[in-house]
Every structure is written in structure tokens, then in C-alpha cells.
C-alpha positions in Angstrom: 0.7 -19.7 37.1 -1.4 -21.5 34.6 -3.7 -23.2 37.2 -4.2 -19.5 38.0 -5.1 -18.5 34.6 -7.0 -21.3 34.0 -9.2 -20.9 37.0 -9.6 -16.9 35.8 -10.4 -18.3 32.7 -13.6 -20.6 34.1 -14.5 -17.6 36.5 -15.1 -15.7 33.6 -16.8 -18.1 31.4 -19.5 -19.3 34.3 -19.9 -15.2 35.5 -20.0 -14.7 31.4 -22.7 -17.3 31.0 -24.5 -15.9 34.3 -24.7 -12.9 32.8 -25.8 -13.9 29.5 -28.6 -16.0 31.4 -29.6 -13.2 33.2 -29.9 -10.6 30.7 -32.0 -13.4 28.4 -34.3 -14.0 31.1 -34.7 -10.1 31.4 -35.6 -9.4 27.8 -37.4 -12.8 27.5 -40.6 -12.9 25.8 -44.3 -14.3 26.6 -44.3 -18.1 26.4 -46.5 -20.2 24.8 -47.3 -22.3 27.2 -48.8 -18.9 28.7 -50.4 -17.8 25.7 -52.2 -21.2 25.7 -53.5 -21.5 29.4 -54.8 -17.9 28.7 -56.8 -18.9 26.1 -57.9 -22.2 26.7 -61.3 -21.3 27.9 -61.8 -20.0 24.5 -61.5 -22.8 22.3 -64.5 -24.0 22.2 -66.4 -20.7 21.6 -63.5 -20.3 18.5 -64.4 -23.8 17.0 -68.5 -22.3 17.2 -69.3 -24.9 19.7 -69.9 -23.0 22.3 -70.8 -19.5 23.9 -67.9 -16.4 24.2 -67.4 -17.0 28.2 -66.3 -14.9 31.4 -63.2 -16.8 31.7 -62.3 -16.9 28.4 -62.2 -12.7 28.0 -60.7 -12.8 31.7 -57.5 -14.9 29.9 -57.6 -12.5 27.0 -57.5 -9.5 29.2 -54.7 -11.6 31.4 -52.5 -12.3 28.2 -52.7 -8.6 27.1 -51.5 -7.4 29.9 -48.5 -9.9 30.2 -47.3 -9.3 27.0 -46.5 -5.2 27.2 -42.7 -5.4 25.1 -42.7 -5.6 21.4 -41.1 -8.8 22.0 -44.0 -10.1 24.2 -46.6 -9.2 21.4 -44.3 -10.8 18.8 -44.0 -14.0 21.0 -48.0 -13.8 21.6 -48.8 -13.6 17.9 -47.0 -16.3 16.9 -48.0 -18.3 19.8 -51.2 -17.4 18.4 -50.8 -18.5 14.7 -48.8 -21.5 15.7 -52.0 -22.1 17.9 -54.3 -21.6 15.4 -53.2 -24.4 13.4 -53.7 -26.9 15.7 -57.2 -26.3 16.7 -59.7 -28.6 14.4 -62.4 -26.9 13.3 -61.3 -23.5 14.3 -63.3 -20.6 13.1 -61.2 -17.9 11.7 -63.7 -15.1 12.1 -64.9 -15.8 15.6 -60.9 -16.0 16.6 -60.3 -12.7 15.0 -63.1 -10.6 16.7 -62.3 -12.3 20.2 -60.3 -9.3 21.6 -62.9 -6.9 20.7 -65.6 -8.8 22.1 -63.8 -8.8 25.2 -62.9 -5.2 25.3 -59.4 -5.6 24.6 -57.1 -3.9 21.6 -54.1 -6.1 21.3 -52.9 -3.6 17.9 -52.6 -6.8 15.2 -55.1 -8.7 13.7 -55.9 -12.0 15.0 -54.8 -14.4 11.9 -52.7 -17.0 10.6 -51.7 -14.6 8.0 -50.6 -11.6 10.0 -46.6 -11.1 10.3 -46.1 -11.1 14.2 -42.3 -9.8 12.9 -44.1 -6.3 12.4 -45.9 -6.6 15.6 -45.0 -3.9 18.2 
């Protein structure tokens, strides 16, 4: 009888931690690592060294239309700010008016200032 109810018991926990896992993945947000190959084409036109390219509004119109959930945009903004800060000789202005350039609205303003919690 207890090697029965221990064996429920570990049932539970892995179909507990299945579920869990599942419904994570589900409601998971953007990752950086997305964020960043989106947007590495547009480093070098953000750091003035280079012009605004093709491939770098393809990635911004790619990345805005990954990240649709309020979660997504959070996880994209502070993706971006995070991003920002490791960039040398990153131009704040140019980074900012890259979604407009490219045709795109992504509803926050592009800055390491802006408070991706009130992002939606």
C-alpha cells in the first residue's frame, strides 16, 4: 500500500511539473536571443556608422510581429534596453526613430528609460 501511494505521489508530481512546463511555454514571452538576431542588422546604422538597411526594417517588422501578447512587448522592451547598454557608441536618437523609419508602431518608445512593466 505505500509503494502504491508513493508511486501516485511521483505520477502526480512529474504530470504536475508537465503541466506546469506546458502552460509556461504557452504564456512564454519573446526571447532575447530573438530580439537580438532581429535586430542585428541594425547596429551599425544605430551606432551612425552606417546607412538604415532593408534587412534591418525586415527584422524590425519580423520582431513586431513575434511579439503580439503584452508579455511579448514587455519581454521585447527590456530585451531592448538591456540591449542598448551593451552597444558602444550607440546613438540614442537614431535607435528611437528606427520603428518609424521602418513603417512600424511597436506603441513604447524606444529608450533605456522607458518602463517596459507598462508596456502592453
Amino acid at each position: 500500500m505505500a509503494r502504491s501511494t508513493a508511486s501516485m505521489a511521483v505520477v502526480f508530481m512529474v504530470s504536475f511539473l508537465l503541466v506546469s512546463c506546458f502552460l509556461r511555454e504557452a504564456s512564454a514571452a519573446i526571447s532575447c536571443g530573438t530580439v537580438v538576431s532581429s535586430l542585428a542588422q541594425c547596429i551599425s546604422y544605430i551606432r551612425g556608422l552606417g546607412p538604415l538597411t532593408l534587412a534591418c526594417c525586415s527584422g524590425v517588422k519580423s520582431l513586431n510581429s513575434q511579439a503580439q501578447t503584452t508579455p511579448d512587448r514587455q519581454a521585447a522592451c527590456a530585451c531592448l534596453k538591456s540591449l542598448a547598454g551593451q552597444i558602444p557608441g550607440l546613438k540614442p536618437a537614431l535607435a528611437a526613430g528606427v520603428p518609424g523609419k521602418c513603417g512600424v508602431s511597436v506603441g513604447y518608445a524606444i529608450s533605456t528609460s522607458t518602463d517596459c512593466t507598462k508596456v502592453h
